[in-house]
TORKOL-4160 file (C-alpha; in steps of 0.2 Angstrom, whole numbers, padded with zeros to 4 digits, m for minus):
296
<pt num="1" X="m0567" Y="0350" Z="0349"/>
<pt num="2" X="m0582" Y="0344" Z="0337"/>
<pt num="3" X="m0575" Y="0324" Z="0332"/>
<pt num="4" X="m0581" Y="0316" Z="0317"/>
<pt num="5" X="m0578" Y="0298" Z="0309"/>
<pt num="6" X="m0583" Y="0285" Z="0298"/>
<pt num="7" X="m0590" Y="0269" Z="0303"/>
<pt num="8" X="m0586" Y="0254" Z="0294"/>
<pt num="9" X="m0577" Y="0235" Z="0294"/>
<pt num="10" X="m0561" Y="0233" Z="0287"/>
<pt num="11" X="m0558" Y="0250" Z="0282"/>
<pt num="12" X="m0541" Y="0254" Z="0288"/>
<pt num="13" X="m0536" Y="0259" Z="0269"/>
<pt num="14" X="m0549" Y="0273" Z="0269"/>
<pt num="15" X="m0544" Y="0291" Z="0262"/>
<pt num="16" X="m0557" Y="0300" Z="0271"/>
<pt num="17" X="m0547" Y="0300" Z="0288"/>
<pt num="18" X="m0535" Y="0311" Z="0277"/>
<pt num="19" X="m0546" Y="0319" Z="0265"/>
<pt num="20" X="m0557" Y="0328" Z="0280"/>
<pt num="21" X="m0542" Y="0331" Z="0292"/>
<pt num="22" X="m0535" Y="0341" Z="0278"/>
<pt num="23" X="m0552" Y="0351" Z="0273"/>
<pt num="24" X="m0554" Y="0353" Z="0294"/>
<pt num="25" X="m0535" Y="0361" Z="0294"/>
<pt num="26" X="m0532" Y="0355" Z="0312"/>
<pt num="27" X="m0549" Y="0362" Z="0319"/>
<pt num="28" X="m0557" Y="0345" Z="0324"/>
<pt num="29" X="m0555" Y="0327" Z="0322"/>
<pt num="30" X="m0559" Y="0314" Z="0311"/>
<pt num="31" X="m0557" Y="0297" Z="0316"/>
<pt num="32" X="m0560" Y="0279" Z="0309"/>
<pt num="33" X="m0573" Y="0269" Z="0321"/>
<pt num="34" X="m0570" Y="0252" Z="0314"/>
<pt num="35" X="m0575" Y="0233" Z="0320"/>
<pt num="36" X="m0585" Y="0218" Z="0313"/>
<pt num="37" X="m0605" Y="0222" Z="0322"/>
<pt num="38" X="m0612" Y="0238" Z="0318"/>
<pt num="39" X="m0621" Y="0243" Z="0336"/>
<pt num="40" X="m0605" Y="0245" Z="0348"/>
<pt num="41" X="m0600" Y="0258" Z="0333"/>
<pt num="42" X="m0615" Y="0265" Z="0332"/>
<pt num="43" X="m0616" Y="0270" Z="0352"/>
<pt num="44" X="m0599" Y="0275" Z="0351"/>
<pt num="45" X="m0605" Y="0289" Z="0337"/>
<pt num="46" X="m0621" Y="0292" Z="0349"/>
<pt num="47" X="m0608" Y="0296" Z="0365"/>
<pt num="48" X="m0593" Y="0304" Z="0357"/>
<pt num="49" X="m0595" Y="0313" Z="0339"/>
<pt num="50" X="m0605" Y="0326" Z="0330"/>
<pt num="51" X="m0606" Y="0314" Z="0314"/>
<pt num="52" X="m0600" Y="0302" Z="0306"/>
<pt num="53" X="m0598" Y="0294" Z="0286"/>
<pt num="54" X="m0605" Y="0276" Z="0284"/>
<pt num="55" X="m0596" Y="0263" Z="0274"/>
<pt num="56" X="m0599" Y="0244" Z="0272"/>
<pt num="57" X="m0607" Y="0233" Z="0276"/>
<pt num="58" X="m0615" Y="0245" Z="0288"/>
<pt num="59" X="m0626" Y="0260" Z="0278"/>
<pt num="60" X="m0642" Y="0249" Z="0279"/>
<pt num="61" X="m0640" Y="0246" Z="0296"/>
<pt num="62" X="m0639" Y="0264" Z="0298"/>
<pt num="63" X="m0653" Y="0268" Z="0290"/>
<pt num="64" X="m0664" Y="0256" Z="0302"/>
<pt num="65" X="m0658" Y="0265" Z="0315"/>
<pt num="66" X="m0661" Y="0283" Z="0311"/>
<pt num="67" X="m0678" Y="0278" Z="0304"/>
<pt num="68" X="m0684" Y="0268" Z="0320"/>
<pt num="69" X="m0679" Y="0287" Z="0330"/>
<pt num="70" X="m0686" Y="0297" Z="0316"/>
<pt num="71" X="m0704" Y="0286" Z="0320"/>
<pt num="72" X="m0702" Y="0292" Z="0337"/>
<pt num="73" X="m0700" Y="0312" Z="0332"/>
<pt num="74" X="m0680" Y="0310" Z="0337"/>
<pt num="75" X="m0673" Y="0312" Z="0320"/>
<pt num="76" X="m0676" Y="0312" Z="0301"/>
<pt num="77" X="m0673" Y="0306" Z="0284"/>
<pt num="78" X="m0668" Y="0313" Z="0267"/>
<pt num="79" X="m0677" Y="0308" Z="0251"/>
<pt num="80" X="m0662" Y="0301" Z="0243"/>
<pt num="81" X="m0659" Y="0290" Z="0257"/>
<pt num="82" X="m0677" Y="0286" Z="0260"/>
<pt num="83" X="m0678" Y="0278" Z="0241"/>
<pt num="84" X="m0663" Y="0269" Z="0243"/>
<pt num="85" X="m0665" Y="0263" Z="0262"/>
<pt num="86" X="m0647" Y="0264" Z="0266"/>
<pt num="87" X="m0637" Y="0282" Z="0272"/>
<pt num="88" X="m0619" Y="0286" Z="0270"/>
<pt num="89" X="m0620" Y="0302" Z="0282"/>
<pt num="90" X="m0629" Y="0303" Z="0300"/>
<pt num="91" X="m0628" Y="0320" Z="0308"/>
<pt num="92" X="m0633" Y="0326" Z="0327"/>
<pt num="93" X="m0645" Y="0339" Z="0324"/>
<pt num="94" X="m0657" Y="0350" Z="0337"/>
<pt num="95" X="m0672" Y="0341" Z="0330"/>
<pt num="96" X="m0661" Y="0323" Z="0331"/>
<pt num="97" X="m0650" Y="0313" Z="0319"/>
<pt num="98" X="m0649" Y="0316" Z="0302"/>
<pt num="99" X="m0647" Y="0303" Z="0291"/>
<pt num="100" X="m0641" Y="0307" Z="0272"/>
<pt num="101" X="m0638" Y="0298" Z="0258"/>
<pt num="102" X="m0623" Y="0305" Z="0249"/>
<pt num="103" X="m0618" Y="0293" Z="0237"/>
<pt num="104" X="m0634" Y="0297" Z="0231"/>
<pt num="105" X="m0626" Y="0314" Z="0226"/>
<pt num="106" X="m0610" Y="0307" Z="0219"/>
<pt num="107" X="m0619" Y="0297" Z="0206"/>
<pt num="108" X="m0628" Y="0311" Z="0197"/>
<pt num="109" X="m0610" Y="0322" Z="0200"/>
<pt num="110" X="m0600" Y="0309" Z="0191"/>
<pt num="111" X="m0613" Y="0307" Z="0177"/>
<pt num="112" X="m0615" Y="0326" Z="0176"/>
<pt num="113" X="m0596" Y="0329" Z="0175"/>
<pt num="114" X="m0590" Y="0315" Z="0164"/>
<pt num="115" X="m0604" Y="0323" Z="0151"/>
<pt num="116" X="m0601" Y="0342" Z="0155"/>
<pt num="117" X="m0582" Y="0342" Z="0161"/>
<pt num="118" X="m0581" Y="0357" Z="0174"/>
<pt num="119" X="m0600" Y="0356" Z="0179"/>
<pt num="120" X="m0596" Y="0352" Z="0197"/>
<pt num="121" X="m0585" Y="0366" Z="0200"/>
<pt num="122" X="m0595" Y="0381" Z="0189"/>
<pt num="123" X="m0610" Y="0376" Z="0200"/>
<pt num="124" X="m0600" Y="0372" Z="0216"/>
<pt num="125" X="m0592" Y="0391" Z="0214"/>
<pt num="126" X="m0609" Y="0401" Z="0210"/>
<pt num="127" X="m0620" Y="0390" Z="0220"/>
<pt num="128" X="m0610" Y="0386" Z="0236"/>
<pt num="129" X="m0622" Y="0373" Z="0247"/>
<pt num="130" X="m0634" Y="0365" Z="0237"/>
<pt num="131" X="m0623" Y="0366" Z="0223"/>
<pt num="132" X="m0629" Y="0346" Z="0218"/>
<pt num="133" X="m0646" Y="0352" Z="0217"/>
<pt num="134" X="m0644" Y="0362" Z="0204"/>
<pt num="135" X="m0630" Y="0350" Z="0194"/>
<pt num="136" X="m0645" Y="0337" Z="0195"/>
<pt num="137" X="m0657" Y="0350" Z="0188"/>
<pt num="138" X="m0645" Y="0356" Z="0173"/>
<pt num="139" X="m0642" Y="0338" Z="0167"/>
<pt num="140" X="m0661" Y="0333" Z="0169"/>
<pt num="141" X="m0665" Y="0350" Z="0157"/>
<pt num="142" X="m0651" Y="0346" Z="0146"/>
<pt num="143" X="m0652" Y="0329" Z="0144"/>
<pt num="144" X="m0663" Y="0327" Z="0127"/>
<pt num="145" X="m0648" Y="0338" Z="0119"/>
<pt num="146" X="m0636" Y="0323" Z="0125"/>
<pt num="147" X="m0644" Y="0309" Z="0121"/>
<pt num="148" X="m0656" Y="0307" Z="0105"/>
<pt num="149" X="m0668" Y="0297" Z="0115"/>
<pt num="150" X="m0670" Y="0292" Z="0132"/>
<pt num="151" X="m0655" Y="0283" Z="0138"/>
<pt num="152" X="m0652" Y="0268" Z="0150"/>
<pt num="153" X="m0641" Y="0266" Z="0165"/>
<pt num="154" X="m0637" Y="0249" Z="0172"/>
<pt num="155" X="m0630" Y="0248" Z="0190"/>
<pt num="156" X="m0622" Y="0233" Z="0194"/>
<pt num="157" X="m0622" Y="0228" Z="0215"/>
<pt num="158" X="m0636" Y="0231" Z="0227"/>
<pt num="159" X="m0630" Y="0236" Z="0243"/>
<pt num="160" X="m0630" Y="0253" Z="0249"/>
<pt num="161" X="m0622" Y="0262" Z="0237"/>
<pt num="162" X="m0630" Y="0252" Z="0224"/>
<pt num="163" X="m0647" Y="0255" Z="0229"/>
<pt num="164" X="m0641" Y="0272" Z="0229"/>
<pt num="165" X="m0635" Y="0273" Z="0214"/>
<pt num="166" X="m0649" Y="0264" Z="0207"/>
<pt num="167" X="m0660" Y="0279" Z="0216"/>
<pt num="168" X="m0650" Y="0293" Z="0208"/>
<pt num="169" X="m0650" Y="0285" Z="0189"/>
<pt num="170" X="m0669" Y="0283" Z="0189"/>
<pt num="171" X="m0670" Y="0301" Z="0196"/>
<pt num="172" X="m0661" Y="0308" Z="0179"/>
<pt num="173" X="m0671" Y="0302" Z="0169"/>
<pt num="174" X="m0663" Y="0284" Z="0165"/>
<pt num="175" X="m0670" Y="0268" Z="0161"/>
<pt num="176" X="m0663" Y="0260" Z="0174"/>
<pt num="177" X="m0659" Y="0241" Z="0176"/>
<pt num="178" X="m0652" Y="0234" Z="0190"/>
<pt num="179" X="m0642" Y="0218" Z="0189"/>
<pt num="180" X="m0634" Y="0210" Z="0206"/>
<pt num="181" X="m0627" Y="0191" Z="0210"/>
<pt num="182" X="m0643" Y="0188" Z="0222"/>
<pt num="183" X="m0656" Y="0192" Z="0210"/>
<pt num="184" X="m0669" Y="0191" Z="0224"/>
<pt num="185" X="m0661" Y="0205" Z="0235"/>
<pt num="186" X="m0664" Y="0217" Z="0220"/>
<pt num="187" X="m0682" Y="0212" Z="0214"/>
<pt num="188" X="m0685" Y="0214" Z="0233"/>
<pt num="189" X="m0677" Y="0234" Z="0233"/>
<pt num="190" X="m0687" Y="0238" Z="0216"/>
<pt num="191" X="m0702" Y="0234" Z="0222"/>
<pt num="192" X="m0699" Y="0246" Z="0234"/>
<pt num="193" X="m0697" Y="0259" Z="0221"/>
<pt num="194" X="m0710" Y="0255" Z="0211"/>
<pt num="195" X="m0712" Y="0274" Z="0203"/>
<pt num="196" X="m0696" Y="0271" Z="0194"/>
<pt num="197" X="m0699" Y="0257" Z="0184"/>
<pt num="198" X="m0681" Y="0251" Z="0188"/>
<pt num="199" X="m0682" Y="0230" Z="0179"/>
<pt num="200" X="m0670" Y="0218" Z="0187"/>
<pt num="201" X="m0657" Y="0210" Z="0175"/>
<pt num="202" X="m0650" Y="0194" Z="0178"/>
<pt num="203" X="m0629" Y="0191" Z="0178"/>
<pt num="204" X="m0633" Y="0180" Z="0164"/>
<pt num="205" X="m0638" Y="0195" Z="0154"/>
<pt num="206" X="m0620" Y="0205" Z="0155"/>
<pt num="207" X="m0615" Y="0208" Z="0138"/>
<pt num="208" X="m0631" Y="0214" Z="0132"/>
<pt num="209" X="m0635" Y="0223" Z="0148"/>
<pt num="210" X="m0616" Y="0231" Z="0145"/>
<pt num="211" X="m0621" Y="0235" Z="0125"/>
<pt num="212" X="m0638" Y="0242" Z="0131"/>
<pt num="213" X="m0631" Y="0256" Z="0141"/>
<pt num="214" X="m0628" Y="0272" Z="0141"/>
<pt num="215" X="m0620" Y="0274" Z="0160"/>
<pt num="216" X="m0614" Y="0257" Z="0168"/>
<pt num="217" X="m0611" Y="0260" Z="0187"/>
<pt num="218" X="m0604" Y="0247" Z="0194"/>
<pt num="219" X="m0606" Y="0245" Z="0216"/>
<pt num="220" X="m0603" Y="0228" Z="0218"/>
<pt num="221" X="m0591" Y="0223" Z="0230"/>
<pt num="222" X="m0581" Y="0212" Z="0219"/>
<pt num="223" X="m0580" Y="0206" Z="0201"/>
<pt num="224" X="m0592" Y="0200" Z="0192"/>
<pt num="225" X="m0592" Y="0184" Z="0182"/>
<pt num="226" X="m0592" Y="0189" Z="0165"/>
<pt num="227" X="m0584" Y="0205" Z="0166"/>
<pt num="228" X="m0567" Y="0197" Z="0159"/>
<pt num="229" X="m0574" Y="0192" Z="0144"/>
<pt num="230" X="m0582" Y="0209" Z="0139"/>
<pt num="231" X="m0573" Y="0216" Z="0124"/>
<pt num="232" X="m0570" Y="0237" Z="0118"/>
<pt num="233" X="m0587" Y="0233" Z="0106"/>
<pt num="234" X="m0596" Y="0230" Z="0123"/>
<pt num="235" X="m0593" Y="0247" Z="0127"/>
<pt num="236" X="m0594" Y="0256" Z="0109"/>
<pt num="237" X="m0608" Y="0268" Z="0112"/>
<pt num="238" X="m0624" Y="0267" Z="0103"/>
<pt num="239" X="m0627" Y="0274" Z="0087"/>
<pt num="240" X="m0628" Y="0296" Z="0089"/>
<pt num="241" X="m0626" Y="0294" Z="0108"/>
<pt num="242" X="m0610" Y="0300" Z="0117"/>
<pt num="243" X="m0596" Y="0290" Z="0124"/>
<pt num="244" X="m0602" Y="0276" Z="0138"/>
<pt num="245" X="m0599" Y="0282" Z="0155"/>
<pt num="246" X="m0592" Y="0270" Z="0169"/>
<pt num="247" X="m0594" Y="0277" Z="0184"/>
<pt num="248" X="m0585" Y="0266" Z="0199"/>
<pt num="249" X="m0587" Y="0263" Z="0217"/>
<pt num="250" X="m0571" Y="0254" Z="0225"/>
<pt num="251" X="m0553" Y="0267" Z="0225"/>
<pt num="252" X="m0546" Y="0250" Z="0233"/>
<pt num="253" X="m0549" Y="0235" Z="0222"/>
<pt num="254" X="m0560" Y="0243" Z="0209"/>
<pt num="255" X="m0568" Y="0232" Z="0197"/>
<pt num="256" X="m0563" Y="0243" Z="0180"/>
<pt num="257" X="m0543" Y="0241" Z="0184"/>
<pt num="258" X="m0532" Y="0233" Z="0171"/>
<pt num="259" X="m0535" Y="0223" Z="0157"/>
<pt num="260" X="m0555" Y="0226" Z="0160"/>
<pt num="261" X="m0553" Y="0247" Z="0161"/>
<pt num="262" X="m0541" Y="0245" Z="0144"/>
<pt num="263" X="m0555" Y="0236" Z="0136"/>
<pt num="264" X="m0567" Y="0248" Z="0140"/>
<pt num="265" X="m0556" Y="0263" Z="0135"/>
<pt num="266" X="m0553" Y="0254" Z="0116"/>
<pt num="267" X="m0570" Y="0254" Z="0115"/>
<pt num="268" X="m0572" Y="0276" Z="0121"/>
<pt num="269" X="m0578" Y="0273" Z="0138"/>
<pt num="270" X="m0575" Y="0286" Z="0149"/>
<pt num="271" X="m0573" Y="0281" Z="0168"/>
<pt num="272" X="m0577" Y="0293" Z="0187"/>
<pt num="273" X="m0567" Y="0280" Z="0196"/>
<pt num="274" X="m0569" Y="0276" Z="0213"/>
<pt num="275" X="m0559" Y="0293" Z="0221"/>
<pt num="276" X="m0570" Y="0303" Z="0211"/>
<pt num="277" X="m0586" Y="0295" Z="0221"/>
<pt num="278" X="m0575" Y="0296" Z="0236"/>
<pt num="279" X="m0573" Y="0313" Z="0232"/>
<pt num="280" X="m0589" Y="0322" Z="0228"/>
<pt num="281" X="m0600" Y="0311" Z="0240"/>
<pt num="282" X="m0591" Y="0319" Z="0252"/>
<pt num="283" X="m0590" Y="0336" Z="0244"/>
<pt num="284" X="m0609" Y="0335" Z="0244"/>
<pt num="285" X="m0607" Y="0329" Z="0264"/>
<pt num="286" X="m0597" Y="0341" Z="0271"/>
<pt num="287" X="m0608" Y="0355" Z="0274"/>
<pt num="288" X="m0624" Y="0344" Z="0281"/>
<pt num="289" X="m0609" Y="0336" Z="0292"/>
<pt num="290" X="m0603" Y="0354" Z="0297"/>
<pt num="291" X="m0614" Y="0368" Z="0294"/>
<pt num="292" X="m0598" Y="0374" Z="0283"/>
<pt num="293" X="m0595" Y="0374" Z="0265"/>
<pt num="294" X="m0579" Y="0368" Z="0258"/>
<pt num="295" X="m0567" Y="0371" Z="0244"/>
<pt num="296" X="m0568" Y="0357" Z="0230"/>
């Protein structure tokens, strides 16, 4: 029997052990591969499993890793998660590991959904596999019809899914800004991307970032000082734009919870909270992961 797995730290409140065993429907397993240092996980994926998910703190780790074999002719890397320097996804392939970068995906199939509700299924039905591709293509052809000029996305966190996200905003056609606690960690990642453009906004800068925005996706791994005093004109869309998307990355302590997700609802928000990232990252996964494509 094939096994697969997530790696991670502290992640005994994951959904996916639940959410693959259910798409799998008994055929193989699906197991959590969980402890504090990254490489006794890591060998334990190299010995035992056709692939695993990668969660925090670990997806830059991984990406070292599948980089340092794809120098060697032993794997190879995806351009998502060769922008962003971090993968959610490593596979064992005939040509070596495959590392993805699936988050990547769930970004621009938040966005695209929360602005054309049903997108991800229409495409997911007529397209099957590589169904994202084609969701990124539409929203990137369609986008002057949404937005009277070009709109901004700021992404808030720059760990691995932020980088991702960060990645995936610039890609459809954002002016991205990228705001995280450590501003040295992020000016460090955009100049590694220098054919985005992507600035670097300080935490100082939060309500006018907020105000600024037309898409706020917010990866940090906790809250954010400021975020408490944001009020529902913070998150008023510009004038002629549609309603402010929020699209989150934590299902277990999410930031936009509560008071703050009220406040950004008053003010027509609309929110892809962290299940739907869980979600459709893995949707997106599944069939690199299998060779399989799944239903939604």
């Amino acid at each position: 029997m094939k096994k697969f797995g997530l790696i991670g730290h502290d992640i005994a409140h994951s959904g996916s052990p639940e959410m693959f065993r259910g798409a799998y429907q008994g055929r193989w397993a699906y197991d959590l591969i969980e402890g504090p240092e990254f490489e006794p996980l890591w060998q334990t994926f190299l010995k035992d499993y056709q692939g695993v998910n990668i969660t925090a703190p670990f997806k830059e780790k991984a990406f070292e890793q599948v980089a340092a074999l794809t120098a060697n002719g032993q794997g190879a890397l995806t351009g998502p998660s060769l922008k962003a320097g971090a993968i959610n996804l490593a596979v064992k392939t005939p040509e070596g590991i495959l590392g993805d970068n699936t988050d990547f995906s769930a970004v621009v199939l938040c966005i695209a959904e929360a602005t054309f509700p049903g997108i991800v299924t229409e495409m997911s039905d007529t397209f099957g596999t590589g169904f994202h591709r084609k969701v990124h293509q539409f929203f990137k052809e369609q986008r002057g019809n949404v937005y009277p000029e070009k709109p901004a996305a700021l992404i808030i966190g720059c760990g691995g899914a932020g980088k991702a996200a960060t990645v995936a905003a610039a890609e459809l056609g954002f002016k991205t800004m990228l705001m995280n606690r450590t501003i040295e960690k992020a000016a460090s990642f955009v100049m590694d991307i220098p054919e985005y453009e992507v600035a670097v906004c300080p935490a100082s800068l939060l309500r006018g970032a907020v105000r600024d925005c037309d898409v706020l996706v917010y990866a940090a791994s906790g809250p954010l000082a400021g975020l408490e005093s944001l009020t529902p004109a913070d998150f008023e869309p510009k004038p002629g734009h549609p309603a402010k998307i929020i699209v989150e990355a934590n299902y277990k302590n999410p930031a936009f919870s509560g008071a703050l997700l009220e406040t950004a609802k008053r003010g027509g928000a609309i929110l892809m909270d962290g299940h739907a990232w869980l979600v459709l990252q893995a949707f997106a996964g599944y069939p690199v992961l299998t060779g399989e494509f799944p239903e939604l």
